[in-house]
N, C-alpha and C positions, 0 to 999 in steps of 0.2 A: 326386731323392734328397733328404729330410729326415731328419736328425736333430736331436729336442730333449731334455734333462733338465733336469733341479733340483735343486737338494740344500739341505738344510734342516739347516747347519751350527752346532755353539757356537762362540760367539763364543773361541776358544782359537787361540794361535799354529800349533797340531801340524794344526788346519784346511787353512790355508794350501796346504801343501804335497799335504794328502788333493784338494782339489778342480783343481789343479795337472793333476796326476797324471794323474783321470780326464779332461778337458780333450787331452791329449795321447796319450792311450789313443785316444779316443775318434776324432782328428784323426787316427793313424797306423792306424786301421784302416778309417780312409774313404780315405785315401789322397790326403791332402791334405799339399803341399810342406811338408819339415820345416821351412823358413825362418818360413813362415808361420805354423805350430803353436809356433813358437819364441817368435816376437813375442806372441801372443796369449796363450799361456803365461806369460808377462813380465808381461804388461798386468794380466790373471785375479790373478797374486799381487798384484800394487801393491792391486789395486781389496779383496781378500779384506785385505790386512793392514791397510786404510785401516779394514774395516767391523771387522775384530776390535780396533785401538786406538780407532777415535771411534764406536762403534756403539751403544755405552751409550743406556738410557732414562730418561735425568735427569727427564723431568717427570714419572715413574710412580715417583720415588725411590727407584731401582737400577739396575742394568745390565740391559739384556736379553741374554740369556742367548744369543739364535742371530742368523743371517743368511741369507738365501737366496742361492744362487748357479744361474743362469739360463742355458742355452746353446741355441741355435739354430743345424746347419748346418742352412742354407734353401736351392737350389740354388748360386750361386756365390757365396752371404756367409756370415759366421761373426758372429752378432749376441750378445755376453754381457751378462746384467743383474747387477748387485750393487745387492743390496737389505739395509737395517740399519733398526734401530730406533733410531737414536741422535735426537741434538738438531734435525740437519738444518744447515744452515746459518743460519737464522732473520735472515733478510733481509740476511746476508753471503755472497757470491760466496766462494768458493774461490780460495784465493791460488795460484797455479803459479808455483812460480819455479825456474830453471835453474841458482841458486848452489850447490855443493858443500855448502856450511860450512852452510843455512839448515837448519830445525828444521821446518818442514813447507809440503807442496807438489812436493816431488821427485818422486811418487809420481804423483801428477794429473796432473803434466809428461811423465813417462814414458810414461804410457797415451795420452796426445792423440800424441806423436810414435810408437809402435807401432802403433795405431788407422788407420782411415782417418776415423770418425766419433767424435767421442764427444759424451754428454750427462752434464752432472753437476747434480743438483738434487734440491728435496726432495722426498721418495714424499710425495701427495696423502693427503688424510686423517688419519693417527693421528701422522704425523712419521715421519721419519728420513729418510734419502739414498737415491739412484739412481744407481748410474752404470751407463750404459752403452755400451757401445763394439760397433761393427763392422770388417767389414774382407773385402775382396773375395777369395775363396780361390784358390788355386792350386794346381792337381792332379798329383800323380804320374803318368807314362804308364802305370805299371802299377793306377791305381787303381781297386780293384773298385766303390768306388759313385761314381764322378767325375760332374759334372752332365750333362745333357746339355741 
């Protein structure tokens, strides 16, 4: 069993929650563990509110306007991309940090501990970010498309 989509979101807060949504539509009619669709759901908003606050296209002097959002169930993994147009990191790593009180990074922290994989870097070519995260799935007895 495969399923993939995309969705080709503005970069606006009310996103968020629309690609959320289908993410866990989509996981509870494959019949994949609600635990699992939980975590990944989690992860899918950190990664979408990261691309709608830093996604901006500062060197084209403005924001850009969308971001893509990427899902892959592949037989028993669930692989998501978030893709932005913003700065990229431009030869600064991404800070993660586990403090309450810090101003950013919680978000990137979240997704590696939800994850089983993740990669965070710049999209090749025109600039902006990458993240993407996997994660091993786990199926309902009753699931009608479970792997096999």
């Amino acid at each position: 069993m495969s399923i993939w989509w995309s969705l080709h979101l503005r970069r606006e807060a009310a996103s968020v929650p629309l690609a959320r949504r289908l993410l866990l539509g989509t996981m509870e009619t494959a019949g994949v563990d609600p635990d699992i669709s939980y975590d990944l759901s989690v992860a899918l908003s950190e990664a979408c509110a990261n691309a709608v606050e830093h996604g901006g296209d500062r060197a084209r002097g403005g924001p850009s306007e969308a971001y893509r959002v990427t899902a892959y169930l592949d037989g028993e993994k669930c692989r998501i991309e978030v893709t932005d147009s913003g700065p990229g990191f431009q030869d600064h790593p991404p800070v993660l940090t586990t403090h309450t009180d810090a101003e950013h990074g919680r978000g990137l922290y979240l997704i590696q501990e939800l994850a089983d994989h993740v990669h965070i870097g710049d999209k090749p070519g025109r600039g902006g970010t990458v993240v993407s995260f996997d994660k091993v799935l786990k199926w309902r007895e009753d699931a009608p498309l479970m792997a096999v």
